[in-house]
Phi, psi and omega in degrees: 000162195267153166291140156283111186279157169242140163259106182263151174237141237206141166252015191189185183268327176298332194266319143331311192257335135354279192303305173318315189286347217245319163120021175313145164292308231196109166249149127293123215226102203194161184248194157080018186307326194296351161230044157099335201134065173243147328198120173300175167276195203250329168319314208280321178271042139289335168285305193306297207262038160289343168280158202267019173235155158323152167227136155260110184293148150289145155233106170211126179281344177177170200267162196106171173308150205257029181271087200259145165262151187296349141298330195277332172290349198266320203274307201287313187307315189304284231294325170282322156286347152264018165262290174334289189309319191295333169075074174259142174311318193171177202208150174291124144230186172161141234190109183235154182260182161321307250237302185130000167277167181284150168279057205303327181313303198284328161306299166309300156315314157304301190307307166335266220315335143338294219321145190113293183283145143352149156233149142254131150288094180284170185345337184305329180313284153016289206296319172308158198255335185225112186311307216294318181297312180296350163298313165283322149322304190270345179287321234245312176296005178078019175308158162252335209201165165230129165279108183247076165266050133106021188122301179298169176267349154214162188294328160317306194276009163235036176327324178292309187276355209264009167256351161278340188275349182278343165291330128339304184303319184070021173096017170249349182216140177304131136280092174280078169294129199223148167102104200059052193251107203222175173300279171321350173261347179332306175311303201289003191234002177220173327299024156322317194255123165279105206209150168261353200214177182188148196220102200211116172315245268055039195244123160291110194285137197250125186285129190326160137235044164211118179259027149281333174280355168265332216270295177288006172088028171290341198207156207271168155293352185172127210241148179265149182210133156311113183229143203273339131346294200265339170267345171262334188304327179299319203296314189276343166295322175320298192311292202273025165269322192295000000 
């Protein structure tokens, strides 16, 4: 059986060297995990592609719906020159119309302007009303991959769909299911799926430990942190489920 790479998706340089020890395949690279994921700064992915696995940038301009306006689309294209210069692997996209369908005009032009890096089709994909068209969308714009969970708010509760979409893909595109992907969600989602990747924070909630920096709103009462624990505890179940 073929191995499943894991992809951890990571907000910081503690989050980086988490993953890389834990034995990541494959990082996302983004900050802002806590509204889903937004456009790293040019340090960090300049740190990311200092490692020794692909790094993928998030390209998202801001937190909210996946309705770009033509600055915001001004901002992801530079933002995409600047995953190229840093010489990151490939870059996160997604592009939604009102309605909740993709937004191909505008993916295609971000993916053009791509040429060269990696593509993930990210979570917007969710948002469509018909998988199977959206499938044909992202093969035909040059995604390698989609990151999905199937609709649902994590990937354990749409095992169903998320096998009609990989039956949709036919073997042209990676269907990477994400979003509640823990060592302990495994079952529910293999050997059901026939899949090659898997995408998981692999993260812990870590409690503040200064509460003047909570007290003035510098810091949450408590942050999800990448742990190097938990990315190897997933690497090993994938092997003994494979």
């Amino acid at each position: 059986m073929t191995d499943i790479l894991l992809e951890v998706c990571v907000e910081d340089a503690s989050g980086l060297i988490a993953a890389v020890e834990g034995g990541a395949d494959r990082i996302e690279l983004c900050s802002a995990l806590s509204v889903g994921g937004l456009t790293p700064s040019a340090g960090l992915m300049a740190l990311g592609a200092r490692l020794p696995v692909p790094t993928y940038a998030m390209i998202r301009p801001r937190a909210g719906d996946f309705c770009f306006s033509p600055a915001d689309i001004d901002i992801m294209r530079r933002d995409i020159d600047a995953a190229r210069s840093a010489g990151l692997a490939g870059v996160v996209l997604g592009a939604s119309l009102a309605d909740g369908s993709l937004d191909v005009a505008t993916l295609r032009r971000l993916a053009d302007h791509a040429a060269g890096l990696g593509l993930t089709l990210h979570r917007a994909f969710d948002l469509v009303s018909d998988f199977a068209e959206a499938v044909e969308i992202a093969v035909a714009l040059g995604f390698e991959r989609i990151l999905t969970s199937g609709g649902a708010r994590s990937a354990p509760e749409a095992v169903d769909a998320l096998e009609e979409i990989i039956a949709a893909a036919g073997g042209r595109i990676s269907i990477m299911p994400g979003s509640g992907v823990t060592a302990r969600a495994v079952d529910a989602l293999l050997p059901r799926l026939r899949i090659t990747e898997l995408h998981s924070s692999c993260s812990a909630d870590v409690p503040a430990q200064d509460s003047r920096l909570v007290s003035l709103g510098f810091v949450t009462p408590s942050a999800r942190r990448t742990d190097a624990a938990l990315v190897k505890a997933l690497k090993a179940r994938l092997s003994d489920v494979r």
